[in-house]
C-alpha positions in Angstrom: 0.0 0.0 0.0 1.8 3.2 -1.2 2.1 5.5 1.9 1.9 9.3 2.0 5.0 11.9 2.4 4.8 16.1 3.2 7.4 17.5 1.0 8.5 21.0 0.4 6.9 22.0 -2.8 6.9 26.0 -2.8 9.2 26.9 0.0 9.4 25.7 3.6 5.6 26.8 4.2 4.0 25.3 1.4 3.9 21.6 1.7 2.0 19.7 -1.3 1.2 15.9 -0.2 2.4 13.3 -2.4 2.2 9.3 -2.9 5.4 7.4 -2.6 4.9 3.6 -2.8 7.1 1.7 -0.1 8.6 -1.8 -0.7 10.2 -4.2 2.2 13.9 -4.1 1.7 14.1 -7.7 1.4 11.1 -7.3 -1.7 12.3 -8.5 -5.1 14.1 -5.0 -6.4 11.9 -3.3 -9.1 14.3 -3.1 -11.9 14.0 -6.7 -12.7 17.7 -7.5 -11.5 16.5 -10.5 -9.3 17.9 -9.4 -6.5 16.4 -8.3 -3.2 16.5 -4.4 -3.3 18.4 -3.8 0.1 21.2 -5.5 -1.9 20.3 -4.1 -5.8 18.9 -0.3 -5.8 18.9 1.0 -2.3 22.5 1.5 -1.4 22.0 4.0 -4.2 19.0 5.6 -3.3 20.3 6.1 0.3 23.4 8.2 -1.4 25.9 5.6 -2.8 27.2 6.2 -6.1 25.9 3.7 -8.6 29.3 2.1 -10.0 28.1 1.9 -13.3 25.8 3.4 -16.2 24.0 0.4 -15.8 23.8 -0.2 -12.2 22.7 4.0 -12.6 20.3 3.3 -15.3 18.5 0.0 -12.7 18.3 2.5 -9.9 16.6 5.1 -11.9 13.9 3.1 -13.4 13.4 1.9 -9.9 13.4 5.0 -8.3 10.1 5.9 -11.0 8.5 2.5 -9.8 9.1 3.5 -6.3 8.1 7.5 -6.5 11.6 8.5 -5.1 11.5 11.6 -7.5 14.4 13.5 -5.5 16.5 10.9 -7.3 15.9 11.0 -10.9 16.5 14.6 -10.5 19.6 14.6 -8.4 20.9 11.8 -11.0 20.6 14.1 -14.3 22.8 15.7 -15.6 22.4 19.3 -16.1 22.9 19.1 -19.8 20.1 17.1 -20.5 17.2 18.8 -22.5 14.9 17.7 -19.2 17.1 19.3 -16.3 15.4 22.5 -14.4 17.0 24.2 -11.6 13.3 24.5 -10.6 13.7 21.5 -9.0 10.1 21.6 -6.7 8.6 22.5 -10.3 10.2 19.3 -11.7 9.4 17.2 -8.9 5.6 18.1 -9.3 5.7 17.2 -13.0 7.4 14.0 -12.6 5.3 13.1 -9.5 2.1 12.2 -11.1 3.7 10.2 -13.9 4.9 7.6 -11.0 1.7 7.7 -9.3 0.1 6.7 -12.7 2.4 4.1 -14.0 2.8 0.8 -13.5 6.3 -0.5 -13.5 6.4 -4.0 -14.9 9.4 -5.3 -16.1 12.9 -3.7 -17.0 14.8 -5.9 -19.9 18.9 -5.2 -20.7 19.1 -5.4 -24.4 22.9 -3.9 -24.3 25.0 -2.8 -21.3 29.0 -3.1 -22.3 31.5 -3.0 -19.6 33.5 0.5 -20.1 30.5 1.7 -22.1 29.0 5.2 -21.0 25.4 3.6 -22.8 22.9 1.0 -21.5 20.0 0.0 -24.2 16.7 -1.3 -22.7 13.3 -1.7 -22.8 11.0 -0.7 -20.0 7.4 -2.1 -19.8 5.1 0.5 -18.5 1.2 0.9 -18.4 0.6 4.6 -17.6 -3.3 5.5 -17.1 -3.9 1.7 -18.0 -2.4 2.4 -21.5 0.8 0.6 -22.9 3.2 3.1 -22.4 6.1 0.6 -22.8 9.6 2.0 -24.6 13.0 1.0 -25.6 15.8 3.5 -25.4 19.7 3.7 -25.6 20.7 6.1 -22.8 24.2 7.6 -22.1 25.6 8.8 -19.2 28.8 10.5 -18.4 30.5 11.4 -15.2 30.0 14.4 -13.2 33.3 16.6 -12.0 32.9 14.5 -8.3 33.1 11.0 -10.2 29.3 9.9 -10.1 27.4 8.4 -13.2 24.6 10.7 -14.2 21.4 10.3 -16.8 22.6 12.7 -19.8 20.2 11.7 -22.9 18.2 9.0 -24.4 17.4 8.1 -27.7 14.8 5.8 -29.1 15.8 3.0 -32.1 13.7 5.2 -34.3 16.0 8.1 -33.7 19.2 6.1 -34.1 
């Protein structure tokens, strides 16, 4: 059952509340790895630099399935066409997009070690539509050595 958290929306005063769904740690992770997410996603959700594009790339689709909005944000980079300093503004748009979606299923196509690309496909139902999409995301490191989100692109764009 997805439980309920007060966060700052519009300054300390104005707090908008919002749904974030809630897994046991010892729960099957969310990004299809197989693993229990206390061992998979968390670490990185709690503040541990994700090791790799891929393990980065895992921990943001999970972070969507999970609501944890604060993280997609803090793990994009700057230059991407999607980045907003607004960052209360961008947490309210990206809010209702996990609230609506179903997460359900996140298959590697391509993930090279040394690579700065993963390619996958994520099934989604958003609104109980299909809503599911392949992309090829790249990420590149930020000045303090962590892996962020910089673009994605779709087969029919490559």
């Amino acid at each position: 059952m997805p439980q309920k958290a007060k966060v700052s929306c519009c300054g300390k005063d104005n707090k908008k509340e919002i749904v974030v769904k809630k897994i046991d740690r010892f729960s099957p992770c969310p990004c299809d790895s197989q693993i229990a997410y206390h061992k998979c996603c968390r670490p990185y959700h709690l503040g541990e630099a994700a090791p790799t594009p891929l393990a980065l790339m895992r921990s943001r689709y999970c972070a969507y399935a999970l609501g944890l909005v604060d993280y997609v944000i803090k793990t994009t980079d700057p230059a991407n066409k999607s980045y907003t300093k607004d960052t209360a503004a961008w947490r309210l748009d990206l809010m209702p997009f996990c609230q609506q979606t179903s997460f359900d299923g996140l298959k590697i196509v391509e993930a090279e070690e040394g690579s700065d690309t993963v390619t996958f496909t994520a099934c989604l139902r958003h609104s109980q539509a299909d809503a599911s999409f392949s992309e090829r995301s790249t990420f590149r490191r930020s000045a303090d050595g962590r892996w962020l989100y910089l673009s994605g692109t779709t087969p029919a764009d490559d």
